[in-house]
C-alpha positions in Angstrom: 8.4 141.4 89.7 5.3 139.1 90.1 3.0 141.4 88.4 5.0 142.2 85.5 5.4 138.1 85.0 1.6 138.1 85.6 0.4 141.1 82.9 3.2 139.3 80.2 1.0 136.5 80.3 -2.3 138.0 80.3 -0.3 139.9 77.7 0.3 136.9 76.0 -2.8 135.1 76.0 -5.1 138.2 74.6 -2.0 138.6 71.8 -3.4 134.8 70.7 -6.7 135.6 70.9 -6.6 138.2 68.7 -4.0 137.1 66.4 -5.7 133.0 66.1 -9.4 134.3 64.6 -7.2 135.6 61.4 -4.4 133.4 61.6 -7.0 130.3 61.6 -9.0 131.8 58.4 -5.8 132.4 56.6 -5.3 128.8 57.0 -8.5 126.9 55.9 -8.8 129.4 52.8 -5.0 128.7 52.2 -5.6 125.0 52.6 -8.8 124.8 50.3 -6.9 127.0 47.5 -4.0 124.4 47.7 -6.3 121.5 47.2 -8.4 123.4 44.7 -4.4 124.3 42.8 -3.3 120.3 43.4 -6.7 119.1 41.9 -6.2 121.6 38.5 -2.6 121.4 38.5 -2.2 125.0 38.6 0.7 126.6 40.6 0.7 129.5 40.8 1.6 131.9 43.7 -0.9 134.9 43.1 -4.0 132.4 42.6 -3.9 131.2 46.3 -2.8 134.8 47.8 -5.9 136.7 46.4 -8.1 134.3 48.0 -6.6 134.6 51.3 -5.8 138.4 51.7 -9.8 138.7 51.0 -11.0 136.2 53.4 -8.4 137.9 56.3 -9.6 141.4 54.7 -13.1 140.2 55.1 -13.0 138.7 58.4 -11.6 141.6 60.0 -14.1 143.6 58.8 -16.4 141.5 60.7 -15.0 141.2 63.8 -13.2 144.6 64.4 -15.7 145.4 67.2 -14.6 142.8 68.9 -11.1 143.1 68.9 -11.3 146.6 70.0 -13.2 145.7 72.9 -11.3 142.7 73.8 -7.6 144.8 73.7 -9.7 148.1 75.6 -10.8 145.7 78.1 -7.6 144.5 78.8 -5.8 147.6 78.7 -8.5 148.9 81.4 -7.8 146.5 83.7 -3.9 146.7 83.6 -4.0 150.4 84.2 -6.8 149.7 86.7 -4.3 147.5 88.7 -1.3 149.8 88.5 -2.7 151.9 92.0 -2.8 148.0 93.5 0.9 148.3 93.5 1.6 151.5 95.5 
């Protein structure tokens, strides 16, 4: 029971620090449109979704390597630690 408490965490934890690199640039170029929108009065819904989809788009791109390695890392050592258990 302890381990499977333990590997949800790690679970978890790797889940945000995959998810926060996108999540986070999906943010600032959402909060920049906004104020950009605000300042010129224009509202509308398509002009601040282009901008981010692209930035997310392009961001992944960049750092696709990384996630792979991060989430094959991780699921290395969990099966790794499954014979600790028998």
């Amino acid at each position: 029971m302890n381990h499977a408490v333990e590997w949800s965490r790690q679970a978890m934890g790797i889940a945000l620090l995959l998810g926060s690199p996108l999540l986070i640039t999906a943010f600032l170029v959402g909060l920049v449109v906004n104020v950009g929108q605000t300042l010129t009065q224009l509202h509308e819904p398509v002009v601040g979704l282009i901008p981010r989809l692209a930035a997310v788009a392009l961001v992944l791109l960049l750092i696709v390597p990384w996630l792979v390695a991060r989430w094959v890392s991780f699921a290395v050592d969990l099966i790794g630690s499954i014979p600790d258990l028998l």
